[in-house]
C-alpha positions in Angstrom: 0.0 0.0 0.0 0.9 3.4 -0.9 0.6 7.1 1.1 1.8 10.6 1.0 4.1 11.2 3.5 3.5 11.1 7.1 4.7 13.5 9.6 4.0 12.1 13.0 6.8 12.7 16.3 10.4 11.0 15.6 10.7 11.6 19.2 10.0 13.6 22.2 11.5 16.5 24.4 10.7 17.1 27.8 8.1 20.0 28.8 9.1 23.2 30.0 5.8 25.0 31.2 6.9 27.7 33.3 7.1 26.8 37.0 6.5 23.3 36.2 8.6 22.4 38.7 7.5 24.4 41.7 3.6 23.2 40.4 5.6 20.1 40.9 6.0 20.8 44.6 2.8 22.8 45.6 0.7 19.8 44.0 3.1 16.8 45.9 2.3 18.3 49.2 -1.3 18.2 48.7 -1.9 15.7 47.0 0.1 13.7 49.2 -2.3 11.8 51.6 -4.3 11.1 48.0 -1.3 9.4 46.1 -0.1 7.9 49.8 -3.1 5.7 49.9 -2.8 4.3 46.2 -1.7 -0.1 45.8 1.6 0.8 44.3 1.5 -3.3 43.9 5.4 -2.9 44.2 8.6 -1.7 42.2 9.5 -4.3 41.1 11.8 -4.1 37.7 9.7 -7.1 36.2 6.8 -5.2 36.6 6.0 -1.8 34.4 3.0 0.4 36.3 0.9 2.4 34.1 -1.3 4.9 35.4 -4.4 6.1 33.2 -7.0 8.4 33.2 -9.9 5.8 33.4 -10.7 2.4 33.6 -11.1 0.1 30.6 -15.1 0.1 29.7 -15.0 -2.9 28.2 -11.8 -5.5 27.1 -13.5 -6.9 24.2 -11.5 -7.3 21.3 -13.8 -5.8 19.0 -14.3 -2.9 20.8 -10.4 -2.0 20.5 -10.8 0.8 18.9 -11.8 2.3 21.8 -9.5 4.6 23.1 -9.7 3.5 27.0 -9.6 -0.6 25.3 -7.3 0.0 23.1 -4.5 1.5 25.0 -4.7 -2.1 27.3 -5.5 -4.6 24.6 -4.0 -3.6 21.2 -1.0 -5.3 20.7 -0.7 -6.3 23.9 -3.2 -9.2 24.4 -4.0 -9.3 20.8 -3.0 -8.6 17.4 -4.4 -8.0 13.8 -3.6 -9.9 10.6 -1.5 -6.6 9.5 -0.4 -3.8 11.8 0.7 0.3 10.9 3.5 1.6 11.9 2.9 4.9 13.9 6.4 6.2 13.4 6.3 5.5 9.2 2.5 5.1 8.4 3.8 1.5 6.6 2.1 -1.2 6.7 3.9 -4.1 8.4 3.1 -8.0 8.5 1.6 -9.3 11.8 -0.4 -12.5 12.0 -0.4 -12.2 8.3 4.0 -12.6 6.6 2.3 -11.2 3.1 -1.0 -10.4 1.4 -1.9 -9.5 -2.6 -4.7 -8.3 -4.2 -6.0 -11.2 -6.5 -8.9 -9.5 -8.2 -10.7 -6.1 -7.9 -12.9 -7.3 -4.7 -10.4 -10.5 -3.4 -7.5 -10.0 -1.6 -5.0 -13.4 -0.7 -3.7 -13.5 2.9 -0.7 -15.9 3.8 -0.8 -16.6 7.7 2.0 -16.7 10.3 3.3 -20.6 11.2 3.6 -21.3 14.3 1.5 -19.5 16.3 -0.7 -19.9 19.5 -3.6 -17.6 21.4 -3.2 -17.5 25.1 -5.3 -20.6 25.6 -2.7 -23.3 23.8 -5.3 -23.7 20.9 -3.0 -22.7 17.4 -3.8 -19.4 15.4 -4.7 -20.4 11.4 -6.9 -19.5 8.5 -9.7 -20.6 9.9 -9.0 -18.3 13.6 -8.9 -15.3 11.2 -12.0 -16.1 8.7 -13.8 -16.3 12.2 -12.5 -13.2 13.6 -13.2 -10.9 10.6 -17.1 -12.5 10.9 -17.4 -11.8 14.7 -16.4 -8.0 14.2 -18.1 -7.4 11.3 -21.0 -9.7 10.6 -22.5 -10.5 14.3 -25.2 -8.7 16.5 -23.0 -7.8 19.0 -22.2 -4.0 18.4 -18.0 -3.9 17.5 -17.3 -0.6 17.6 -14.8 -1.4 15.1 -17.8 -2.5 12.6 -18.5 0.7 12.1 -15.2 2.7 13.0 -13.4 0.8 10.4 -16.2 -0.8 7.9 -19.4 1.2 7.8 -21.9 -0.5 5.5 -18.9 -2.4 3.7 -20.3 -6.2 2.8 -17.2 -8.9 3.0 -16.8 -12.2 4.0 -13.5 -14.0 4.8 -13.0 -17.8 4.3 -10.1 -20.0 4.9 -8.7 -21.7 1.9 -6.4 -23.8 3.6 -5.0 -23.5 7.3 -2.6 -21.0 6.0 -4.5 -18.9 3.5 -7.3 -16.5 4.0 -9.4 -15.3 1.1 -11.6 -11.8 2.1 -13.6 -10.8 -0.6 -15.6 -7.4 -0.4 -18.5 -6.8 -2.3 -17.2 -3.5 -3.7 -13.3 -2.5 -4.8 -11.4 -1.9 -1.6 -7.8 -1.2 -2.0 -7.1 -0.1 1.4 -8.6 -3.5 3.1 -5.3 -5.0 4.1 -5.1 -1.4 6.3 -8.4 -2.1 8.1 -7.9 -5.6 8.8 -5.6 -4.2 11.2 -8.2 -3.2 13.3 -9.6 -6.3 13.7 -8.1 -8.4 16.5 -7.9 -11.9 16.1 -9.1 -14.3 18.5 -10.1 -18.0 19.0 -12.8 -19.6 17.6 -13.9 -20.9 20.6 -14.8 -17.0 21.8 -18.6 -16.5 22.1 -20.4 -15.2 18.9 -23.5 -13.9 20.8 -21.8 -11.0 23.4 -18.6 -9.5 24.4 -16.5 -11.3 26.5 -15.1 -10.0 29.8 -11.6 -11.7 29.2 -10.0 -12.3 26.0 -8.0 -14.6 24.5 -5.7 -13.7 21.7 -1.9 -13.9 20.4 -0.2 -11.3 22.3 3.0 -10.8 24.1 0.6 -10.7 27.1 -2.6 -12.3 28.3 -4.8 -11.1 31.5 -3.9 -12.2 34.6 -6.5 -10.7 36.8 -9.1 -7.7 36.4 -10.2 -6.3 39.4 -13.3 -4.1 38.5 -12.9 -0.3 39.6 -9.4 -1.1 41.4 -6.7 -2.1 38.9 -5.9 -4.8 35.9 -2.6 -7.1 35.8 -1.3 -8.7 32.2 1.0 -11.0 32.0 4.4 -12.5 29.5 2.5 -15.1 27.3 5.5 -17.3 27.9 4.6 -18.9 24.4 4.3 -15.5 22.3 5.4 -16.0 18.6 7.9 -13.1 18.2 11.2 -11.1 20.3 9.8 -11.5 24.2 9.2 -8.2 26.0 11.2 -7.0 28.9 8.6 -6.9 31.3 7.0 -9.9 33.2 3.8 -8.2 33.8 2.2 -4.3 33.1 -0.1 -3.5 35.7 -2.7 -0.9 34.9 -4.5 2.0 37.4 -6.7 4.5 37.0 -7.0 7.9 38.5 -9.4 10.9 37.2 -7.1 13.6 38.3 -4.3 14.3 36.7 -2.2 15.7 38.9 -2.5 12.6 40.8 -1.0 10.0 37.7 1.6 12.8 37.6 2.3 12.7 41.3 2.6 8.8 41.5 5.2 8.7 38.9 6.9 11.2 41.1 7.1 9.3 43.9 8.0 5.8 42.2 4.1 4.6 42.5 3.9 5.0 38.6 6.2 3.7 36.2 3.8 5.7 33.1 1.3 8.0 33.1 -1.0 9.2 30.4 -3.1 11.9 29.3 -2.0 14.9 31.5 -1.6 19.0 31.2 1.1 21.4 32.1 -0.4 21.9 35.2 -0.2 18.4 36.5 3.1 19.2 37.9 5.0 15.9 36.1 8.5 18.2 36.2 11.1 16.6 35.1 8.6 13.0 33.8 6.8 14.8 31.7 7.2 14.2 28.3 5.3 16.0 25.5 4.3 14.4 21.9 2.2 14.9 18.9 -0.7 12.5 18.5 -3.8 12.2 16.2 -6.2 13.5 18.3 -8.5 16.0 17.2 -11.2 17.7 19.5 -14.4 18.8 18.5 -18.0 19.5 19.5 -20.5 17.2 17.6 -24.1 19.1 17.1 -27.3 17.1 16.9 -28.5 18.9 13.9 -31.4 17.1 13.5 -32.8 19.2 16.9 -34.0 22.3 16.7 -32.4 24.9 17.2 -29.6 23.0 15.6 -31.1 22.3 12.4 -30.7 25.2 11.5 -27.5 26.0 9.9 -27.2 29.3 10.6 -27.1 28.2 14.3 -24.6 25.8 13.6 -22.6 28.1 11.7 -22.9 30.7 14.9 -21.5 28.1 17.2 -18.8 28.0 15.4 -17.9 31.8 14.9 -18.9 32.0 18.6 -15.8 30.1 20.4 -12.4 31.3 20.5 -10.3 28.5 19.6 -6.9 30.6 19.4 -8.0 31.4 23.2 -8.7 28.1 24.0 -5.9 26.3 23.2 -3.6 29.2 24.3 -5.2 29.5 28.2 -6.7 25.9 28.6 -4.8 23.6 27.0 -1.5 26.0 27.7 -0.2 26.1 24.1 -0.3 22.4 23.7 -2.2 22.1 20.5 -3.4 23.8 17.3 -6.7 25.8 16.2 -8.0 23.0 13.9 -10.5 23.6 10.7 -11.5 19.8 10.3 -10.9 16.6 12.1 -8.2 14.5 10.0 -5.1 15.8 10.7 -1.8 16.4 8.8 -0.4 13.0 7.2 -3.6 11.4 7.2 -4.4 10.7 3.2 -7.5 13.5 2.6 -6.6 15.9 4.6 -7.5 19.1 2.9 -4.5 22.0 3.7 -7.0 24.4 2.8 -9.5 24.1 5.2 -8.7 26.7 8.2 -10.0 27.0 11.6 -13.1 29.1 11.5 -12.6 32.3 12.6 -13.4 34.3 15.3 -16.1 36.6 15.4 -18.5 37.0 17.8 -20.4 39.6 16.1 -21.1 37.5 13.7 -22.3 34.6 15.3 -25.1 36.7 17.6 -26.3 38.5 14.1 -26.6 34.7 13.3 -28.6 33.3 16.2 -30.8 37.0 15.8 -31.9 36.2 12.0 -32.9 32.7 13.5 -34.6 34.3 15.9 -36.8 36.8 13.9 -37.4 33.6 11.1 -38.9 31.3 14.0 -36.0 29.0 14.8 -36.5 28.5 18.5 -33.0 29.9 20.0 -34.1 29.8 23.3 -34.4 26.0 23.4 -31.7 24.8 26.1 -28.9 23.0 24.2 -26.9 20.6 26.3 -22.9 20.1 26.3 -22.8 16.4 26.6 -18.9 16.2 28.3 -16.7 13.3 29.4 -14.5 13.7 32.2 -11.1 12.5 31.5 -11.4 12.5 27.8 -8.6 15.2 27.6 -6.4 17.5 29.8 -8.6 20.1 31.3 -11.8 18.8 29.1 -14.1 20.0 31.7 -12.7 23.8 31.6 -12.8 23.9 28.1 -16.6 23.1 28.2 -17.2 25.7 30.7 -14.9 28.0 28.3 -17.8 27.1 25.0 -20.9 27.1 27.6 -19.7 30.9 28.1 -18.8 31.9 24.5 -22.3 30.3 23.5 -24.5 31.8 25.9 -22.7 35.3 24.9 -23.9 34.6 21.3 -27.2 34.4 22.2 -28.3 30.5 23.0 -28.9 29.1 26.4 -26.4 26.2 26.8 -25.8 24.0 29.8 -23.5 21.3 30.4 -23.6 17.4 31.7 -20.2 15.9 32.6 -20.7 12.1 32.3 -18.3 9.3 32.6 -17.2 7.1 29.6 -19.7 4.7 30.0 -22.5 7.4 30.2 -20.8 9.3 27.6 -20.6 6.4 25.5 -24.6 5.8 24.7 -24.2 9.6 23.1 -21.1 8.8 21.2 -22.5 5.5 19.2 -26.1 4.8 17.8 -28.8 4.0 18.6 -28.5 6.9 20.9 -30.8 7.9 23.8 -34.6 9.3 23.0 -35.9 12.4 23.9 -32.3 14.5 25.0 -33.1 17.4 23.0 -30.6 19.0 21.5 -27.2 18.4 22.0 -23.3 19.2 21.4 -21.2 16.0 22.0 -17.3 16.7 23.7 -15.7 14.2 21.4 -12.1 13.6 20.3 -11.4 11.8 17.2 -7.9 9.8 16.2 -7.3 8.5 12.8 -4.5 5.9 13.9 -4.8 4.5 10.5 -3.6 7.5 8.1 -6.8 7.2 6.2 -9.8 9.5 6.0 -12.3 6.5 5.0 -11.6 5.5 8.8 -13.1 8.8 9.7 -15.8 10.1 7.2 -18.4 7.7 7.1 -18.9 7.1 10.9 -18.6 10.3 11.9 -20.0 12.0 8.8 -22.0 9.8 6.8 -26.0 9.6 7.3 -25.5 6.2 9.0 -21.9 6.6 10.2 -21.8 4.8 14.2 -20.5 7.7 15.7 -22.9 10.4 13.1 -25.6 12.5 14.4 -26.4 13.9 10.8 -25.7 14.0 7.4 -26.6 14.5 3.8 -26.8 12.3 0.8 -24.8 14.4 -1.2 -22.2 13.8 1.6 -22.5 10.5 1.6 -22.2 10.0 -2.2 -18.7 12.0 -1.9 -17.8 9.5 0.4 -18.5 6.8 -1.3 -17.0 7.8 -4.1 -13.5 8.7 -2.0 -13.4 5.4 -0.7 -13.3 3.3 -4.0 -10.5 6.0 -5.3 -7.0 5.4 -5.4 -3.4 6.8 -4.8 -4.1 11.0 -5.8 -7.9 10.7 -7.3 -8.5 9.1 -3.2 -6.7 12.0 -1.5 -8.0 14.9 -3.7 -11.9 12.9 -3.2 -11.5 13.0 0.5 -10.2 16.7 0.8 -13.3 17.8 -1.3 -15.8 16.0 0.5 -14.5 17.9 3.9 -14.2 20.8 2.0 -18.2 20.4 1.8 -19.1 18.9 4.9 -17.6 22.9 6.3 -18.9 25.0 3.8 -22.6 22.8 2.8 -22.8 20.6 6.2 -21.4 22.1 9.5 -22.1 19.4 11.3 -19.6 20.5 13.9 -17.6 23.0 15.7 -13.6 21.1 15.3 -11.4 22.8 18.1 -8.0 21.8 18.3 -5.4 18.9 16.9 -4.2 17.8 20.3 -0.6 17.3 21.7 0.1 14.8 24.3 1.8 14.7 27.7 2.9 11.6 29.5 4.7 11.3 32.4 7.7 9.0 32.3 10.0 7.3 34.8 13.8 7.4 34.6 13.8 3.7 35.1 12.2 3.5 32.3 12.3 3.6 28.4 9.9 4.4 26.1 9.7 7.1 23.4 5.7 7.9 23.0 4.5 8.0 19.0 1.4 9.5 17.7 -0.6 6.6 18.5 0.8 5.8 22.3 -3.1 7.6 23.4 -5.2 5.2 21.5 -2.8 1.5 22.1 -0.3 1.8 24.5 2.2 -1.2 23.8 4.1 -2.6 26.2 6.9 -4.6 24.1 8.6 -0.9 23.4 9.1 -0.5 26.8 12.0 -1.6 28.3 13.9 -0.6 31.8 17.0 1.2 32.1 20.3 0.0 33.4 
């Protein structure tokens, strides 16, 4: 497979917020007693201790695009048929050594000899025909269904134990790239619901999961490829920030994820770029939201120079659409709306004096922990919307709350709505991005538009430059034609890292966290 160039982080440097250190200080005094009363579970060398912002919802292998899943199970306790490269964007063998496109709609996969999921049983054609049918052809609601497929028809069948025939009912040529979404299990795992505890191919396989307190992997003695350095990873969670930071300050943490300058990390913290992108997702089949001049108003109305300049402290960029730089589709033209809050109330008034009820309360449907200082930032677009004119509250949920807005079907009656979502396109592809959050029956879309979805389409069964210049025009027209959302900023990443430890963070460490590039020191 073939892409432009990719420009992710070669590396990392080490964050120098001013008075980072004494922050450092202030926060280890008082958050002392909080971090004091933490199950370090040890210090052990054999063992790395990760500290994230929230618990896993679910471990289910089809669910591992999920960033809170995917972090613990990609790569770790399973693997795909094919796997990207953060660092290069190239596609790399995995459970599959080589695949080839043997018509327009068949591609030929040759699997890996020798071997095993965590449970003895080996890995083979047959493993992989049954995986691609659980995720994409079951009842059981994979999020990567319709992350990575959509509506795509295929069907996968095993030829021989070593070859694996997937045939799509239209052209695909970037299949091989979504097939490493799909986590290969066992055919023994159950068909009819997620599974609490999975089985797969990984370096690591799950020790123990003890619900709301902390989750243990452990070396799958038997793995097929180089062993990792580290026994067993075991996993907390902590909502605040400051706290992760603090544990890794005080040798309870080996890793911690997802923090802000102000967490006080010092001399751990490390900053990165990632693929996130945050952005507020309207319900624009509500009133007052269906009405695009209301849309368009939201989007004059917040300040996202401001934004990413007070509460995310300069870490980020103003962003104009959700697929970032490097990701095939992206459209360089497309520039953060701008500014204008004059505008947007002269907006929200012609609604007004036309009918459209502005006074409707909208809700900000937020998710604590979804980013550094996510919370702030909703009171910071409550404020700049309720200056333009609308009335706009907000409801902080956790994941699992937050969740039954982010996927269909999603809940009756809540009136209009603006979702705090953060989209990454690990995959360097825009089709992994435009029809589920912008397609008319997209997973994670509250609206769209049949012209839309035809330019979709019609990107997705393009190739090499006709695929990028498709995508770029059909975001081009979901801004101008659509408005579906207000995107705020492309997101840069702070992790707190112990000296014992090494691990340089790539634009994908948010969304799958793996373990076998981490190594100790000395």
């Amino acid at each position: 497979m073939t892409r432009p160039p990719h420009t992710p982080a070669t590396g990392h440097r080490p964050v120098r917020a001013a008075g980072a250190l004494t922050a450092a200080g202030l926060l280890l005094a008082s958050s002392a007693c909080a971090v004091a009363n933490t199950d370090s579970g040890g210090g052990s060398g054999d063992t790395v201790r990760i500290a994230l912002p929230e618990e896993p919802p679910t471990l289910e292998p089809c669910d591992a695009s999920l960033t809170a899943t995917g972090r613990v199970t990609r790569s770790n306790i399973t693997e795909a048929l094919t796997e990207r490269l953060p660092k290069t964007g190239e596609l790399e063998p995995a459970l599959a050594t080589n695949w080839e496109r043997s018509s327009d709609t068949t591609w030929t996969f040759t699997m890996r000899d020798g071997v095993t999921f965590h449970d003895g049983t080996p890995f083979d054609a047959q493993a992989a025909a049954f995986s691609i049918d659980r995720t994409v052809d079951s009842d059981i609601g994979c999020n990567v269904d319709g992350y990575i497929f959509g509506d795509s028809e295929l069907t996968a069948e095993a030829v021989d134990d070593t070859t694996l025939e997937v045939t799509t009912a239209e052209p695909d040529p970037i299949l091989p790239l979504r097939l490493s979404f799909v986590e290969i299990v066992p055919t023994s795992t159950d068909t009819e619901d997620k599974v609490r505890e999975p089985v797969g191919t990984g370096p690591y396989k799950l020790k123990k999961w003890n619900q709301g307190v902390d989750l243990t992997l452990q070396r799958y003695d038997g793995y097929w490829g180089e062993k990792p350095a580290y026994t067993t990873a075991r996993y907390v969670w902590r909502a605040e920030g400051s706290i992760r930071a603090a544990m890794v300050s005080q040798n309870e943490a080996d890793v911690a994820i997802g923090l802000a300058p102000q967490d006080g990390a010092g001399d751990n913290a490390v900053e990165f770029l990632n693929n996130e992108t945050s952005y507020m997702r309207m319900d624009a089949t509500q009133a007052p939201l269906d009405d695009i001049r209301v849309r368009r108003a939201i989007n004059y109305a917040i300040d996202k120079e401001g934004l990413v300049s007070s509460v995310f402290s300069g870490l980020g960029r103003p962003a104009g659409q959700v697929v970032p730089e490097g990701v095939i589709g992206h459209n360089p033209d497309l520039k953060p709306w701008p500014y204008a809050p004059e505008k947007a109330k002269s907006l929200i008034d012609e609604a007004r004096a036309d009918g459209v009820p502005v006074d409707t309360t909208i809700t900000i449907i937020g998710r604590n922990g979804i980013y550094p200082k996510g919370s702030e930032a909703m009171e910071v677009v409550q404020s700049s919307l309720n200056d333009a004119g609308l009335k706009v509250e907000i409801e902080m949920l956790d994941v699992n709350a937050w969740m039954e807005y982010l996927l269909r079907p999603f809940p009756a009656d809540a009136g209009p709505t603006l979702l705090q979502a953060q989209h990454g396109n690990q995959a360097g592809d825009a089709a992994f991005t435009m029809e589920q959050i912008y397609g008319s029956e997209g997973a994670q879309s509250s609206y769209g538009t049949e012209k839309l979805d035809s330019m979709i389409e019609k990107a997705e069964g393009a190739e090499d430059d006709a695929r990028q210049e498709a995508f770029a025009d059909a975001l081009a027209y979901q801004n101008d034609e659509v408005v579906r959302d207000a995107v705020l900023a492309h997101m840069t990443g702070i992790m707190a890292l112990s000296p014992d430890v090494s691990y340089t963070p790539n634009s994908a460490t948010n969304d799958e966290l793996r373990l076998r590039e981490m190594q100790p020191k000395g």
